[in-house]
C-alpha positions as CSV (number, residue, x, y, z in Angstrom):
1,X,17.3,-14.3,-0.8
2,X,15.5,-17.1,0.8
3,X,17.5,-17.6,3.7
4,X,19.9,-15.8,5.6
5,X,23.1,-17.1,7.7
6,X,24.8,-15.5,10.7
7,X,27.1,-16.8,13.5
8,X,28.4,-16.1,16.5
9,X,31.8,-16.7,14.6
10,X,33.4,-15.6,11.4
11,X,32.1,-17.6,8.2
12,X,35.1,-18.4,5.9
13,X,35.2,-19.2,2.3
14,X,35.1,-23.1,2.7
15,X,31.7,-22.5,4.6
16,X,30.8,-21.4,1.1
17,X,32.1,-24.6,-0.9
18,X,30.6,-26.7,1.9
19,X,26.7,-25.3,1.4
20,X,27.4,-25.0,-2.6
21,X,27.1,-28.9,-2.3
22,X,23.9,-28.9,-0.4
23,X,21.4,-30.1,-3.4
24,X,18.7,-27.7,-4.2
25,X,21.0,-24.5,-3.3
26,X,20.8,-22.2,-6.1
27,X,22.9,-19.3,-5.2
28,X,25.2,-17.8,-2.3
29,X,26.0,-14.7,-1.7
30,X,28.9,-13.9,0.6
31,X,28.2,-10.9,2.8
32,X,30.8,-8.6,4.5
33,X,28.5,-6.1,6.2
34,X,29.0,-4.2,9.8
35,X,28.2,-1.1,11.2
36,X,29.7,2.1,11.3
37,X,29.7,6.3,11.8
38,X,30.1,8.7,8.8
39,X,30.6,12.2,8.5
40,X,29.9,14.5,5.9
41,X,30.8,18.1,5.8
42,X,27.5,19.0,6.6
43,X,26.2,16.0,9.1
44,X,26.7,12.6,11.1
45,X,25.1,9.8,10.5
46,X,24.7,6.2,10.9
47,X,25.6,3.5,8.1
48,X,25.6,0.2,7.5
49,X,28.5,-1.1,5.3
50,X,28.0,-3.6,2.6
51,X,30.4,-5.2,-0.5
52,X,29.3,-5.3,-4.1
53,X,29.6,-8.2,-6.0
54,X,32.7,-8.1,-8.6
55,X,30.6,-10.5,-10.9
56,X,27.0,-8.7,-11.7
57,X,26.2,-10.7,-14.7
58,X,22.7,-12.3,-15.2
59,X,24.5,-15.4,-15.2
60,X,25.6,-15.3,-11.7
61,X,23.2,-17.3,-9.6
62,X,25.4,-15.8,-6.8
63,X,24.5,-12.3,-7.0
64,X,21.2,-12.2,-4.9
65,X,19.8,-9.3,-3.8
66,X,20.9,-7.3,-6.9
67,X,21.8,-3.1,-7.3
68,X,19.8,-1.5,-9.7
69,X,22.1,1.7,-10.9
70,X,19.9,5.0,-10.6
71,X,22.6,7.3,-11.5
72,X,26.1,7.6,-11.7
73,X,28.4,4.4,-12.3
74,X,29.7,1.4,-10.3
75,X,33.0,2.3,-8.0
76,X,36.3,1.6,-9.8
77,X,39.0,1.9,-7.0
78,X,38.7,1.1,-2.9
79,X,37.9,4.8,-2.3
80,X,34.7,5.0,-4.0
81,X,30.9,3.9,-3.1
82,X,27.4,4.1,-3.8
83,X,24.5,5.1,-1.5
84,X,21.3,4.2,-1.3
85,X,19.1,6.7,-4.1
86,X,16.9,7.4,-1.1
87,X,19.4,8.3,1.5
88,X,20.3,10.7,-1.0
89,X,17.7,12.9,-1.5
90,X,16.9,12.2,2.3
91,X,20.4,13.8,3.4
92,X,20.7,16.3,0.7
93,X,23.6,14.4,-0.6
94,X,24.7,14.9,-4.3
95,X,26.9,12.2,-6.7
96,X,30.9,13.3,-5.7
97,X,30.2,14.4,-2.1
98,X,33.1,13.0,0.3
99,X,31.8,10.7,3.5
100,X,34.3,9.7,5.9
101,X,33.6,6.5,7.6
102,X,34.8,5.6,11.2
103,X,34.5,2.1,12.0
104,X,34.6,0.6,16.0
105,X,37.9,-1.6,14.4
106,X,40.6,0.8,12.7
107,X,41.5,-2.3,10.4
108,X,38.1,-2.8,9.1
109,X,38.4,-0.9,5.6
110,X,41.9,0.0,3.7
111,X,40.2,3.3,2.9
112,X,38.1,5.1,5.0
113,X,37.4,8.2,3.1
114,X,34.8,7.9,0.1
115,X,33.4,9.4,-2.9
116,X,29.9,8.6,-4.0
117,X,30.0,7.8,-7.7
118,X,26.5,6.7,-7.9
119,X,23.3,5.9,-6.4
120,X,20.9,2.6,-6.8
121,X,17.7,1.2,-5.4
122,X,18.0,-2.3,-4.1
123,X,16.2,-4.6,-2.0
124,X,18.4,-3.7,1.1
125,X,16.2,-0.5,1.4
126,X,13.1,-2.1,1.9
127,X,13.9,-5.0,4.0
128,X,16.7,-4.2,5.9
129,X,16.4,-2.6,10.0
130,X,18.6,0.1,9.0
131,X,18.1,1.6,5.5
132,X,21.3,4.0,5.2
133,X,23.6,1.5,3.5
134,X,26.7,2.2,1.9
135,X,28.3,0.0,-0.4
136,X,32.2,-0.9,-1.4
137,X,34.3,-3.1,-3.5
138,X,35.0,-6.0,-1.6
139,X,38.6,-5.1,-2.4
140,X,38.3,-2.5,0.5
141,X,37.4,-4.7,3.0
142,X,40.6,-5.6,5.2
143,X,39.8,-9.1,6.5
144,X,38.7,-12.0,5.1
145,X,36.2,-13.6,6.6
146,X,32.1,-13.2,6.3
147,X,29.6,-11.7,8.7
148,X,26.4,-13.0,6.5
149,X,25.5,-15.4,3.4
150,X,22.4,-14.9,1.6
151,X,21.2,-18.1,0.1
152,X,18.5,-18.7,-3.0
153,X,17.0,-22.1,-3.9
154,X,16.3,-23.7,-6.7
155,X,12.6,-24.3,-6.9
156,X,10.6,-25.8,-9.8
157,X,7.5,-23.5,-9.1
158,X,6.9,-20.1,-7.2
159,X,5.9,-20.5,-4.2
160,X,4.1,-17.9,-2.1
161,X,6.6,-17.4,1.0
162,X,3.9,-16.3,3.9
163,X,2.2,-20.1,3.8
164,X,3.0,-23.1,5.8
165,X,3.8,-24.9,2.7
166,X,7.0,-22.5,1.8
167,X,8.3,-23.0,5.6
168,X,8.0,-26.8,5.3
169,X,9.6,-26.9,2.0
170,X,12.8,-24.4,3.4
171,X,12.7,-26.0,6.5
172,X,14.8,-29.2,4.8
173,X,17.0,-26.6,3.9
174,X,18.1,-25.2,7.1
175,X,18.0,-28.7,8.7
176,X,21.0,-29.7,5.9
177,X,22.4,-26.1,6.2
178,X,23.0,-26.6,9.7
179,X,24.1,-30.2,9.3
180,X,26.7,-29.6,7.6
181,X,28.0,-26.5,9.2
182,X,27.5,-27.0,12.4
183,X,30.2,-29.9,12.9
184,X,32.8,-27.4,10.8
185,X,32.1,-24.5,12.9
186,X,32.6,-26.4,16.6
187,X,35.8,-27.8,15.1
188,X,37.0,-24.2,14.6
189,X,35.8,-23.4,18.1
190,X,37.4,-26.6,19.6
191,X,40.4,-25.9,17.8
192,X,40.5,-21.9,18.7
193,X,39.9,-23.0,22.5
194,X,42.7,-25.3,22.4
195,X,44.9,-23.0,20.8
196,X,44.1,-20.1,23.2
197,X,44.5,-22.8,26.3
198,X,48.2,-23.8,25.1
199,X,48.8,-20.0,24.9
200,X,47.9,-19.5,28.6
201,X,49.3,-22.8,29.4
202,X,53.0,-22.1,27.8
203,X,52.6,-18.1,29.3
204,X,52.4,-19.7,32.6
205,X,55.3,-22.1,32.2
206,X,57.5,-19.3,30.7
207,X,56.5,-16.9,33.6
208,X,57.3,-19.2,36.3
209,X,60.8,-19.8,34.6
210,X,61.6,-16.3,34.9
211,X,61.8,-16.4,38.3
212,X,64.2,-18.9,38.5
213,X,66.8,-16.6,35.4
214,X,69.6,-14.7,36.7
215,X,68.9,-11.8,33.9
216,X,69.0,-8.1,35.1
217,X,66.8,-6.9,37.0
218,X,65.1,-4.4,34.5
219,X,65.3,-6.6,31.4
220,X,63.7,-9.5,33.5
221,X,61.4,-7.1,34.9
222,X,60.4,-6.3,31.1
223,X,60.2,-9.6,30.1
224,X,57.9,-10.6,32.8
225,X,55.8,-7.5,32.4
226,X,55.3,-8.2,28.5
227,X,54.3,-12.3,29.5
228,X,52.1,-11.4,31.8
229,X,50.3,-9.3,29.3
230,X,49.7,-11.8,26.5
231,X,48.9,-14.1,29.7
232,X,45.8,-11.6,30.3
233,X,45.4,-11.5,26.6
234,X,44.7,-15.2,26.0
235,X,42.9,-15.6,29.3
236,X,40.3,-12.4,27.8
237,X,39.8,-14.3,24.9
238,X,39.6,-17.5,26.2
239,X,36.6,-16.2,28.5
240,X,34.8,-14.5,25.5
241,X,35.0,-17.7,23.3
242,X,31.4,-19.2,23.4
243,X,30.3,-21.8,21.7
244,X,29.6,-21.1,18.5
245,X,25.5,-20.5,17.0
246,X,24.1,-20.5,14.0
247,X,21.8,-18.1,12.9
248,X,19.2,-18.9,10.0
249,X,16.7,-16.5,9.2
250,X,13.8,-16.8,6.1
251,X,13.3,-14.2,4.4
252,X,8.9,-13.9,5.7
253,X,11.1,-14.0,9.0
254,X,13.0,-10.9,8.0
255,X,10.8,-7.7,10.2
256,X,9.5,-5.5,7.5
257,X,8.4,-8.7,6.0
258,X,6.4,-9.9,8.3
259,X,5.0,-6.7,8.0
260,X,4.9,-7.5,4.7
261,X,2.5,-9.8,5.6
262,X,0.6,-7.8,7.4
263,X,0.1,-5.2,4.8
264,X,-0.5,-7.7,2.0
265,X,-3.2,-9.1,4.4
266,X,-5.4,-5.9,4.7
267,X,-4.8,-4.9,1.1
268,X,-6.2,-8.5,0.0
269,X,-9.4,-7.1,2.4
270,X,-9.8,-4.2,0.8
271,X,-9.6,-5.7,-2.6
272,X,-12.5,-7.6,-1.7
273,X,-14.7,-4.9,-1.0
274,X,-13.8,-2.9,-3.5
275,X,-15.7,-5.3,-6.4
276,X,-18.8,-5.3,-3.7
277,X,-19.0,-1.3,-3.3
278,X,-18.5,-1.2,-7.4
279,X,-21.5,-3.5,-7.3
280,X,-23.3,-1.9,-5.1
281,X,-23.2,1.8,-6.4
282,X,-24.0,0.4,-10.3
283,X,-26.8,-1.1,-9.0
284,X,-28.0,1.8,-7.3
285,X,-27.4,3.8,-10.2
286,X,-28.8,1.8,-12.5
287,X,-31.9,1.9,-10.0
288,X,-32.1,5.5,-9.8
289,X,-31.6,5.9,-13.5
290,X,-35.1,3.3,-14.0
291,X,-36.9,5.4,-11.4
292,X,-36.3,8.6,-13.1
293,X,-37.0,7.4,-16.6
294,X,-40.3,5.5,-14.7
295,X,-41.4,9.1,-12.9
296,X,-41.1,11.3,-16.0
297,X,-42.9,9.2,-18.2
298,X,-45.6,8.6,-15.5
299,X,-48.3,9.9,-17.3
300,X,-47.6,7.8,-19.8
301,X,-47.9,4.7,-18.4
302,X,-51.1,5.4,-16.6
303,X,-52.3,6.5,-20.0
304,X,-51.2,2.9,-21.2
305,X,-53.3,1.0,-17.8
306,X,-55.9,3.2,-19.0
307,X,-56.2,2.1,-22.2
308,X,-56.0,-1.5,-21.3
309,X,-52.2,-3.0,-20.9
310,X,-51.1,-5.5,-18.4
311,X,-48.4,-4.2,-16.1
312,X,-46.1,-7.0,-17.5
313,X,-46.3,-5.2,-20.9
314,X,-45.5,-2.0,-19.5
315,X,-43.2,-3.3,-17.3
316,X,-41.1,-5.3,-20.1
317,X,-39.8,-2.1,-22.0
318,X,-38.0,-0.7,-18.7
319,X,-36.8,-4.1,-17.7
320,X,-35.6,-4.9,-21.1
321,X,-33.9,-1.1,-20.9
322,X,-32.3,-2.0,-17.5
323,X,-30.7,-5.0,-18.9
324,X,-29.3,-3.6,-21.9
325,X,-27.5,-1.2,-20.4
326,X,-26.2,-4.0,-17.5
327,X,-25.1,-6.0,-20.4
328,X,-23.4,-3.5,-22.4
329,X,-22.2,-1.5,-19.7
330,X,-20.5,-4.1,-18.3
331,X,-18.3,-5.4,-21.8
332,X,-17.2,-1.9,-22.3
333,X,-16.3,-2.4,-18.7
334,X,-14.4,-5.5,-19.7
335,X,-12.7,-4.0,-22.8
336,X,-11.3,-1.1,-21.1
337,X,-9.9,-3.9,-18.5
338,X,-7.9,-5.6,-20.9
339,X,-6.9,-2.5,-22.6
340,X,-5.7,-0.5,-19.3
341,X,-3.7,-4.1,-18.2
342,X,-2.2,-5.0,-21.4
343,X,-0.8,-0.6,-21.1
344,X,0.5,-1.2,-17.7
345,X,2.1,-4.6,-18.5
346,X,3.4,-3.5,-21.8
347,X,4.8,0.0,-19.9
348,X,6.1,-1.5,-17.1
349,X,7.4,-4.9,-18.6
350,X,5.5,-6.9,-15.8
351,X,5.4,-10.0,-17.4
352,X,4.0,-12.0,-14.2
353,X,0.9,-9.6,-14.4
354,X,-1.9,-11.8,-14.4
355,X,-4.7,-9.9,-16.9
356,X,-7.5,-13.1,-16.5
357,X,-10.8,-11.7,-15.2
358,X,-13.1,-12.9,-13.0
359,X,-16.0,-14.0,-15.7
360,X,-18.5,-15.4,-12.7
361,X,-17.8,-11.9,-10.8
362,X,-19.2,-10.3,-14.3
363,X,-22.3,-12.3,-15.1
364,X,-22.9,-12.3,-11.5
365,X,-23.0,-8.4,-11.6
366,X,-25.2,-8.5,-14.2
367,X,-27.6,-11.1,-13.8
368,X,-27.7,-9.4,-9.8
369,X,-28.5,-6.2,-11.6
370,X,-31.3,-7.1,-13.7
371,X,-32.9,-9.0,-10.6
372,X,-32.8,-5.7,-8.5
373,X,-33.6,-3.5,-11.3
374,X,-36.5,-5.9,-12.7
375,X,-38.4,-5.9,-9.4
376,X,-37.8,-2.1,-8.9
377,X,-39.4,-1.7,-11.9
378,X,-42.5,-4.1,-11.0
379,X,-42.9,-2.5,-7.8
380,X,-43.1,1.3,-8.8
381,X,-45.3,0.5,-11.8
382,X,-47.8,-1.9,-9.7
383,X,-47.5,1.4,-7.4
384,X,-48.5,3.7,-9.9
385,X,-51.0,1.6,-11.6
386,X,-53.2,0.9,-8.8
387,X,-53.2,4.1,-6.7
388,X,-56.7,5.7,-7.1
389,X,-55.0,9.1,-7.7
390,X,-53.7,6.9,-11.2
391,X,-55.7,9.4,-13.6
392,X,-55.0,11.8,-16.5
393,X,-54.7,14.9,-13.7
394,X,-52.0,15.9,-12.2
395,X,-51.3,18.6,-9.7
396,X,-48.6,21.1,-10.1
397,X,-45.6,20.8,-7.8
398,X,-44.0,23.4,-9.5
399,X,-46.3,26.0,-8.1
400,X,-46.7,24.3,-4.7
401,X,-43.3,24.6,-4.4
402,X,-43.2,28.2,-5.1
403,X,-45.8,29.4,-3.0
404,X,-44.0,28.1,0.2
405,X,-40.9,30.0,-1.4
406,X,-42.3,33.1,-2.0
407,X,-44.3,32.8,2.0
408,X,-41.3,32.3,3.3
409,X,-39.2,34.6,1.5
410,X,-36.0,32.2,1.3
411,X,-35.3,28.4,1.0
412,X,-35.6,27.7,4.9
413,X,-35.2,24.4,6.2
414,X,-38.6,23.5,6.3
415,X,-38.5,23.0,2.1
416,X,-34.8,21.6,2.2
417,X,-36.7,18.6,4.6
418,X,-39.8,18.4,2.2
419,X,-37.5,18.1,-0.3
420,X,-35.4,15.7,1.0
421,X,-38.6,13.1,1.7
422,X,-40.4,13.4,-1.3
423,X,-36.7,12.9,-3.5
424,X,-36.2,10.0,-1.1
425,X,-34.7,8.1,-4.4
426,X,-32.1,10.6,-4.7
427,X,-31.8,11.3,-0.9
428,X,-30.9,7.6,-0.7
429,X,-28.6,7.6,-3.0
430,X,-26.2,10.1,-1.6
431,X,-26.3,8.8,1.7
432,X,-25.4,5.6,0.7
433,X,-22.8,6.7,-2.1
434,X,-21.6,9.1,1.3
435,X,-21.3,6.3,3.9
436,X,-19.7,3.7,1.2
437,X,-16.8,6.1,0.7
438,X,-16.7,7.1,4.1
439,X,-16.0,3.6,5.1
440,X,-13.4,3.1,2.5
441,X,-11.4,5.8,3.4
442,X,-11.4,5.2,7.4
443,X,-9.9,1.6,6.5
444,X,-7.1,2.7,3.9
445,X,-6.5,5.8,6.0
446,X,-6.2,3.2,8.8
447,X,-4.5,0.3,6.4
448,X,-1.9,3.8,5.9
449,X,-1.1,4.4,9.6
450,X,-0.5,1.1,10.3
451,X,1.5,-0.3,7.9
452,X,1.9,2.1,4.5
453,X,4.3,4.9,6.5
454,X,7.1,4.6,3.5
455,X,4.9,3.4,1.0
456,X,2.6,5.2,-2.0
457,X,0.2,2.7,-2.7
458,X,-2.5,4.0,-0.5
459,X,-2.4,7.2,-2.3
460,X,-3.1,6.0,-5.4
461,X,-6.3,3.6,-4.3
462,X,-7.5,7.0,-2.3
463,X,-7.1,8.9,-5.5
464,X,-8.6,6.0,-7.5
465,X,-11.7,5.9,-5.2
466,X,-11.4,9.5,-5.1
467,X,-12.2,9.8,-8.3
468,X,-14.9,7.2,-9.3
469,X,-16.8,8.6,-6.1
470,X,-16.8,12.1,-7.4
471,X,-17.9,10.8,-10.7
472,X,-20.6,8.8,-9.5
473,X,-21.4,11.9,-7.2
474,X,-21.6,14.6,-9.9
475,X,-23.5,12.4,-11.9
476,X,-26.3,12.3,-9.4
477,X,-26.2,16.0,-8.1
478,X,-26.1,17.1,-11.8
479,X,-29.3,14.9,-12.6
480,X,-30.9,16.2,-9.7
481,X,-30.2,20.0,-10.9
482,X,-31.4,18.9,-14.1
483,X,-34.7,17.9,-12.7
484,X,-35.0,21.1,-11.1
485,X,-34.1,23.5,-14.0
486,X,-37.9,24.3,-14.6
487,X,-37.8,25.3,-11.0
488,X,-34.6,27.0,-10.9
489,X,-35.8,29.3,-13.9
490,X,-39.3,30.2,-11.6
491,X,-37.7,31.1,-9.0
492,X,-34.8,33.0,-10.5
493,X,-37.8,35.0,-12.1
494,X,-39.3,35.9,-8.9
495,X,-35.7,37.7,-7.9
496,X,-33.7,35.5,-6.1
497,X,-30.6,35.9,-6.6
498,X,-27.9,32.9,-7.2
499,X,-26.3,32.4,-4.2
500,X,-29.9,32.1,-2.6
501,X,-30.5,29.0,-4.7
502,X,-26.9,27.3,-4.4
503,X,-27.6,27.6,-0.6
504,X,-30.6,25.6,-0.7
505,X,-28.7,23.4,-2.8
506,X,-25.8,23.8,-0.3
507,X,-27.8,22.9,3.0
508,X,-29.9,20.0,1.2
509,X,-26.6,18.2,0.4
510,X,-24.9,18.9,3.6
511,X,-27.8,17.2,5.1
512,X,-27.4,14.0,2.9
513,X,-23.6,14.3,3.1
514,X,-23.6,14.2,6.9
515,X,-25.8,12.0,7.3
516,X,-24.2,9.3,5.0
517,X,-20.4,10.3,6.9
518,X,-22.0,9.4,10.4
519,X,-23.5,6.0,8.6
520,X,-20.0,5.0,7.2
521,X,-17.8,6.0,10.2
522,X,-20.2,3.9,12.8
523,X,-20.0,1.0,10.5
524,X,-16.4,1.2,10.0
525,X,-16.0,1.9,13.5
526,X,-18.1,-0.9,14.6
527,X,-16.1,-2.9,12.3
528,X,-13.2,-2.2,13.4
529,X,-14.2,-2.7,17.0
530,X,-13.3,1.1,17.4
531,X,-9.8,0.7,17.8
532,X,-8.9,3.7,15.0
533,X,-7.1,6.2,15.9
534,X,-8.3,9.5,16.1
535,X,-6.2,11.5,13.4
536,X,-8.0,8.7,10.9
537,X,-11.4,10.4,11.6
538,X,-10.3,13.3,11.0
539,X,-8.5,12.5,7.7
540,X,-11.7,11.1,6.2
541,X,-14.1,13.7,7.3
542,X,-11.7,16.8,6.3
543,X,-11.4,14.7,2.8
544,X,-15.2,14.2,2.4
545,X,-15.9,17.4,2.8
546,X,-13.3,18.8,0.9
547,X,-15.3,16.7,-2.0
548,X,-18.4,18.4,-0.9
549,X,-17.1,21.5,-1.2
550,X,-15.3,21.5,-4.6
551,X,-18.7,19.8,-6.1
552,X,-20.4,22.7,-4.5
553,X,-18.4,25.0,-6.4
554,X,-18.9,23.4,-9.6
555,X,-22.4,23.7,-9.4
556,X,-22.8,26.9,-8.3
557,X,-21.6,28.1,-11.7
558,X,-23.6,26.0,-12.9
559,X,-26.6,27.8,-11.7
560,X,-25.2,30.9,-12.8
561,X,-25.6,29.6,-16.6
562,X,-29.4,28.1,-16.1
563,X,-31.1,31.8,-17.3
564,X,-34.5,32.9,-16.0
565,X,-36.4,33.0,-18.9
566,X,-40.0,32.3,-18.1
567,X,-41.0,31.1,-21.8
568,X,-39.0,28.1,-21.3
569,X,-40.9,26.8,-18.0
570,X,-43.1,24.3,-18.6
């Protein structure tokens, strides 16, 4: 629906003939809705009462708001009703339970008692105030007038309904809506009034000619008594009859879609930063991948200055390497894209889903990349080019390291700090891979207690972040371990044991994990202006670390398999 009417009076049937006219109205759906107790054998609860529509066809421009059946089948006497397939499983209800309804008027439904014959998912249960709805044939319904018309209309294009550009265009609507009902309802008021004040006029006249009969005393006592009551009657009435309202209401006007709104709002945010963090870490991969590749074939580039080559000739391999894989890496990127989109749109039969990419957003990425990646390269070649120290010796770390080992008789903090300066490349990167997710999750942890409470989207982008963080994380700590092997094999010969190691390992990355948490929960706070609440902080840090600790795990068997035998150190 697009708009909804209410009163302060009854809508009739020849309200409905009267807005069918209106040019531009699509479709209207007569409500008969109220609210009401039910029992079951087991509880009480709350309901809100609604009719189904007798005519469900896809032809019927008048059935808005349409019941998709979950299980079960559509009622077939006034006795039977569905639920919604949420309050179900909410109020451990099952398909042929018995819930007796007990409305404020007696003479609101012929049958009180129903069966539940099936359950659907509708529209009702995400936009309506009270989400335990129950619905009946119309049939069941013992009056004839309307409490509520839902209303479509018939636009050429979709429009999006949270701009000011949808309100102006329904706003002609509402203005003809209430043009034309307006003058029908005051008539029914102004002829209700009159009606109710020649009821207490003629009361009056008949009870002051009662006084003047000769009748018995008892039967004239009755016959006053019974006037005088349907004098009381008419004057009760008469005092509650207000001038009648109308009530129009758009649907980005309904509560939980304004919230709508909202939530649509900060999702749109964090769609934006989620291309920027993608293009952040695969530039800083792609960075820490040249470095490596630069650093173990060090000697060989010095033995390449040596002989005589510019830097721009040394330099043009790596950069030609680092735009490759941008390039490359970046269509496969594009293929699965259009392959995952056309599953889901195939699979779910979305045929709105748009599949287009973002083409600048792409050669951006890469043309950004090999910018970065070029002048990394240039720097750390011209670095090791022209340090005096550039010559065909080389001292070995390997046995520097192991001397401090073996002094101090365990990994103790004093390497773990050594290490974590002279691997500033791969130090960086984990603080920065840390305090990217770190801020993610603090705002969809905070976009989830604001405004996701009955939703499940925000658990699927945590466990899609989830996952391409963990990826990009092993990726790195495995490298690193791989760089250490020669090491690990040294030192395993020397007699420590495992569990030695993988605590080194352990206290190195809780370091560079901690640090990277308190970076990305100060800039999300600071972001945020520190209104988050405190549960949200917590959330993220027990999740980080649970990440830490599972990645932990997986390496520490890892160790286990790297075997000590010396004639493989190099």
């Amino acid at each position: 629906m697009e708009i909804k009417i209410s009163a302060t009076t009854n809508l009739l049937k020849e309200d409905y003939y009267l807005i069918k006219k209106i040019d531009g109205i699509k479709g209207i759906m007569p409500v008969k809705t109220f609210n009401t107790k039910a029992t079951t054998a087991k509880d009480e609860f709350e309901l809100r009462v609604i009719n189904i529509n007798s005519d469900r066809s896809k032809k019927n421009n008048d059935y808005i708001n349409r019941l998709t059946l979950t299980n079960g089948r559509y009622p077939r006497t006034i006795n039977e009703g569905l639920i919604e397939e949420s309050f179900l499983k909410k109020n451990d209800l099952s398909i042929d339970d018995l819930i007796t309804l007990k409305p404020n008027g007696n003479n609101y439904l012929k049958a009180k008692k129903i069966k539940i014959v099936g359950t659907v998912k509708s529209l009702y249960d995400k936009i309506d105030e009270k989400s335990n709805l129950i619905y009946l044939e119309e049939r069941n319904f013992n009056y004839d007038y309307y409490n509520e018309f839902y209303i479509t209309i018939d636009k050429n294009e979709k429009m999006n309904i949270f701009t000011d550009e949808y309100d102006l265009y329904i706003k002609k609507y509402e203005e003809n809506i209430k043009n034309v009902l307006t003058p029908v309802v005051n008539g029914r008021y102004n002829e209700n009034k009159k009606a109710l004040e020649n009821a207490i006029f003629s009361s009056q006249e008949e009870l002051n000619s009662y006084y003047n009969l000769t009748f018995p005393e008892a039967s004239l006592n009755d016959l006053i008594k019974q006037t005088s009551d349907d004098l009381k009657e008419a004057q009760k009435k008469l005092s509650l009859l207000k001038k009648p309202e109308i009530y129009l209401k758009k649907t980005n006007e309904i509560t939980k879609f304004h919230n709508l709104k909202f939530k649509l709002n900060e999702i749109k945010k964090i769609s934006k930063k989620l291309p920027i963090t993608f293009l952040i870490v695969g530039v800083l991969i792609s960075s820490y991948l040249i470095l490596k590749i630069i650093m173990e074939e060090k000697k060989q580039i010095i033995t390449l200055k040596t002989l005589g080559y510019i830097n721009f000739s040394i330099c043009f391999k790596y950069i030609l390497y680092a735009s490759l894989t941008s390039i490359i890496g970046s269509l496969i990127g594009l293929l699965l894209y259009k392959i995952f989109s056309l599953v889901i749109k195939t699979t779910y039969n979305i045929s709105s889903l748009n599949t287009n990419t973002n083409l600048n957003f792409i050669i951006f990425f890469i043309l950004f990349n090999i910018i970065i990646n070029s002048l990394i390269v240039v720097l750390k070649i011209v670095r090791i080019t022209t340090k005096p120290s550039a010559k065909l010796n080389y001292t070995n770390d390997l046995k520097q390291k192991t001397k401090i080992s073996i002094k101090n008789k365990s990994f103790c903090n004093k390497i773990i700090c050594n290490d974590i300066i002279k691997n500033k490349e791969y130090s960086f990167l984990i603080i920065i891979i840390t305090s990217i997710f770190s801020y993610l999750l603090l705002d969809i942890f905070k976009l989830k207690n604001e405004s996701f409470n009955n939703l499940n989207n925000n658990i699927t982008i945590i466990i899609f972040i989830s996952c391409f963080f963990i990826l990009v994380l092993y990726f790195v700590l495995k490298d690193d371990i791989n760089t250490l092997k020669n090491e690990i094999k040294m030192v395993k010969q020397l007699g420590f044991y495992d569990y030695e190691i993988n605590n080194y390992g352990i206290k190195k990355n809780l370091i560079l994990f901690f640090t990277g948490l308190v970076i990305g929960l100060s800039v999300g706070s600071s972001i945020n202006l520190f209104k988050i609440n405190l549960l949200i902080y917590i959330k993220t840090i027990f999740l980080i670390f649970m990440f830490f600790i599972m990645l932990n795990m997986i390496f520490y068997f890892y160790f286990k398999k790297i075997n000590h035998d010396t004639s493989k150190c190099k």
